[in-house]
Structures are given as C-alpha cells and as structure tokens.
VEXKE-856696 format. One record per residue (C-alpha): residue number from 1; residue in three letters; chain; x, y, z. Coordinates in pm, 1 decimal. Last residue first. Layout:
# VEXKE-856696
(NUM 'ALA' 'A' (X Y Z))
...
//
This chain:
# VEXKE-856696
(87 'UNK' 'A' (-8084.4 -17083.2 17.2))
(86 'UNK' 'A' (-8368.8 -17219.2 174.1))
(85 'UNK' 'A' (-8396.1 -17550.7 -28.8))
(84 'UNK' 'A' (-8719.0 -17514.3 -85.8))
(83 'UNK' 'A' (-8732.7 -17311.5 -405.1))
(82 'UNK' 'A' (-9030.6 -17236.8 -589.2))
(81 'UNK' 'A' (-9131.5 -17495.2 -893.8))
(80 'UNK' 'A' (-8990.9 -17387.8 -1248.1))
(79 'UNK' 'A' (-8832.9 -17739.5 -1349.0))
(78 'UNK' 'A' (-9168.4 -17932.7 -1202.9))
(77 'UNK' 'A' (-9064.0 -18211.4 -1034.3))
(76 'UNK' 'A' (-9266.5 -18142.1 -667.3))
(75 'UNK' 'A' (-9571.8 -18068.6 -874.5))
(74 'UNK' 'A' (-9566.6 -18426.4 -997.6))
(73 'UNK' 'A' (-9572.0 -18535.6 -623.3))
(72 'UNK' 'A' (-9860.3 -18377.0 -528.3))
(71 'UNK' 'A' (-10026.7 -18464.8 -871.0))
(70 'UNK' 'A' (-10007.5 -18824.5 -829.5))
(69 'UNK' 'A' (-9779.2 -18946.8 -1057.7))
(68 'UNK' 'A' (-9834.2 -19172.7 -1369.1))
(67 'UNK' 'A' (-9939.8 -18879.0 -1596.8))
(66 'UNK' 'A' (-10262.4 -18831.8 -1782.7))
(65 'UNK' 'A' (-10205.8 -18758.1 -2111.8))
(64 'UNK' 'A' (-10137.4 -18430.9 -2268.0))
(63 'UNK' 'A' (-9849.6 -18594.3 -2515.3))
(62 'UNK' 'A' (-9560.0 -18378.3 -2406.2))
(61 'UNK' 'A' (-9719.0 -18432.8 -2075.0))
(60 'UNK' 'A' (-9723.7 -18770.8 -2063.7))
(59 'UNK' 'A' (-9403.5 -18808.6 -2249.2))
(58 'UNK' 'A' (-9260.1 -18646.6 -1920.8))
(57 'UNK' 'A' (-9409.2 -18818.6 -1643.0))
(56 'UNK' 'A' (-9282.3 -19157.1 -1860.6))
(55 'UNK' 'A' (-8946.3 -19066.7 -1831.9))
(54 'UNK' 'A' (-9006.6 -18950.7 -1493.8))
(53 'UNK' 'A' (-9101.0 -19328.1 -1425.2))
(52 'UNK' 'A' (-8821.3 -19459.5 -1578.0))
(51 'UNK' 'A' (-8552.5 -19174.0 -1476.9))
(50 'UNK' 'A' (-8622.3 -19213.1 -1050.5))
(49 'UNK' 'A' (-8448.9 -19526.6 -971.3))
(48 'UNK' 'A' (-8166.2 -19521.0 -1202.4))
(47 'UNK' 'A' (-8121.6 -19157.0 -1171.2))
(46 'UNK' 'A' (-8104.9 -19194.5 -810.4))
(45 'UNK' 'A' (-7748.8 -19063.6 -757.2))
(44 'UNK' 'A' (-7844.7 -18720.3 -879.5))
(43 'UNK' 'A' (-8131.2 -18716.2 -1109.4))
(42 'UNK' 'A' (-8111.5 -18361.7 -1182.6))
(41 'UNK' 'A' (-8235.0 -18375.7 -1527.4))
(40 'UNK' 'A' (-8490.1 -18423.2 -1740.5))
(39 'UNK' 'A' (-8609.8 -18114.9 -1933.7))
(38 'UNK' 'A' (-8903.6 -17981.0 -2209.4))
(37 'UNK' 'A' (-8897.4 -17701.3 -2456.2))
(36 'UNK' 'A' (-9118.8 -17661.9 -2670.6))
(35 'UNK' 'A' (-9268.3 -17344.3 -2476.3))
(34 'UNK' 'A' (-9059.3 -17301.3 -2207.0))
(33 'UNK' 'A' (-8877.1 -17503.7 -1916.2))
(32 'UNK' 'A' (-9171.5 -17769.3 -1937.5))
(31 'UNK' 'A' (-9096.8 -18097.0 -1701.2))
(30 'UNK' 'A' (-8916.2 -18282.9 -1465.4))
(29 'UNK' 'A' (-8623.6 -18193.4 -1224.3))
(28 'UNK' 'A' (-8546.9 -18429.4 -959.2))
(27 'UNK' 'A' (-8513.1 -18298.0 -609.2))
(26 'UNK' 'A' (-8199.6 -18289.4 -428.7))
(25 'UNK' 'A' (-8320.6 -17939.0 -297.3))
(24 'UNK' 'A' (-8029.6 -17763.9 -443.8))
(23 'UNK' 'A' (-8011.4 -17983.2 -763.2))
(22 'UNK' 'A' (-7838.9 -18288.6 -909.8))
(21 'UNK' 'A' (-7581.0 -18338.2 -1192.3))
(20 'UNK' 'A' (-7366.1 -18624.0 -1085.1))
(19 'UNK' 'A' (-6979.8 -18605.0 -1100.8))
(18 'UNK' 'A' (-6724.6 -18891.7 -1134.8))
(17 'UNK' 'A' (-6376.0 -18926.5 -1065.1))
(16 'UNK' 'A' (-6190.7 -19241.3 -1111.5))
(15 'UNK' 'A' (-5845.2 -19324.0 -1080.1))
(14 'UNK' 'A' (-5601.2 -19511.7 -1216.0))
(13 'UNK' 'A' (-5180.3 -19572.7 -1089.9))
(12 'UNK' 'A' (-4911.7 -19632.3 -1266.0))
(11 'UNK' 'A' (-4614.2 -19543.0 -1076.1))
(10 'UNK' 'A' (-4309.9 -19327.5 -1249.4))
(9 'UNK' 'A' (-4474.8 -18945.4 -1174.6))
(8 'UNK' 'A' (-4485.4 -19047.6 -810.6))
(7 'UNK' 'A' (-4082.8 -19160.2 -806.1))
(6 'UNK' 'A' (-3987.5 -18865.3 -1035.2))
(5 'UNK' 'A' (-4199.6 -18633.8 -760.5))
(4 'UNK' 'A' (-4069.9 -18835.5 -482.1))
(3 'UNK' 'A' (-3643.5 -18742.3 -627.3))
(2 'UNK' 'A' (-3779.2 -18399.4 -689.7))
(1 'UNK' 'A' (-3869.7 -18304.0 -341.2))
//
C-alpha cells in the first residue's frame, strides 16, 4: 500500500513515549550496593512521592544518622533485600 504509506509518511503527527525504571516487586530501591557505593532508583511512577523522603533515608545513612523511616519499612528499600516478587 504505497499510496497510505506516502499519505502516513506526509502527516505530522507527535508522540510521546516514556519509560519508568521500577523493580519486580514495585518497591523502591534505597541504599548501600557496596562499599561507597550507594543507589536511588526504582521509583516507578511514584518518584515524586517517594524521592524526598528516600532522599533523606539515604544521606542518613551515608552520614550514620538516624533515618526518617521506621526500620520495618527502611528494610523494605534496601537494594540487596530478598525477593518478594516470586519470580
């Protein structure tokens, strides 16, 4: 169909595609990966929700001070934590 294809190829059209970085058990991802080396990540479609106060989490423990999560939930960011997801 090369007469649609010229037609298609002649409209303007925009489009937007986006992708968000997230993780298996659509948990956020918060904490020491190594020695030095610390992440952020996996926000998903919450980032703007969830990246000020794991922003903070995070220079807390850089620092060693206390952290603005309960401990239960802290352990739930942790970059290294078990899977849940099952799979």
């Amino acid at each position: 169909m090369p007469a649609l294809a010229r037609e298609l190829t002649e409209l303007q059209t925009t489009a937007r595609a986006a992708v968000r970085a997230t993780t298996s058990d659509h948990l956020p991802l918060c904490g020491a990966l190594g020695e030095g080396v610390w992440t952020l990540g996996g926000l998903g479609g919450r980032g703007f929700a969830w990246a000020p106060l794991l922003a903070e989490h995070l220079a807390a423990a850089v620092v060693g001070s206390p952290s603005p999560l309960p401990a239960q939930l802290a352990s739930l960011t942790e970059p290294m934590r078990p899977s849940t997801s099952g799979g």
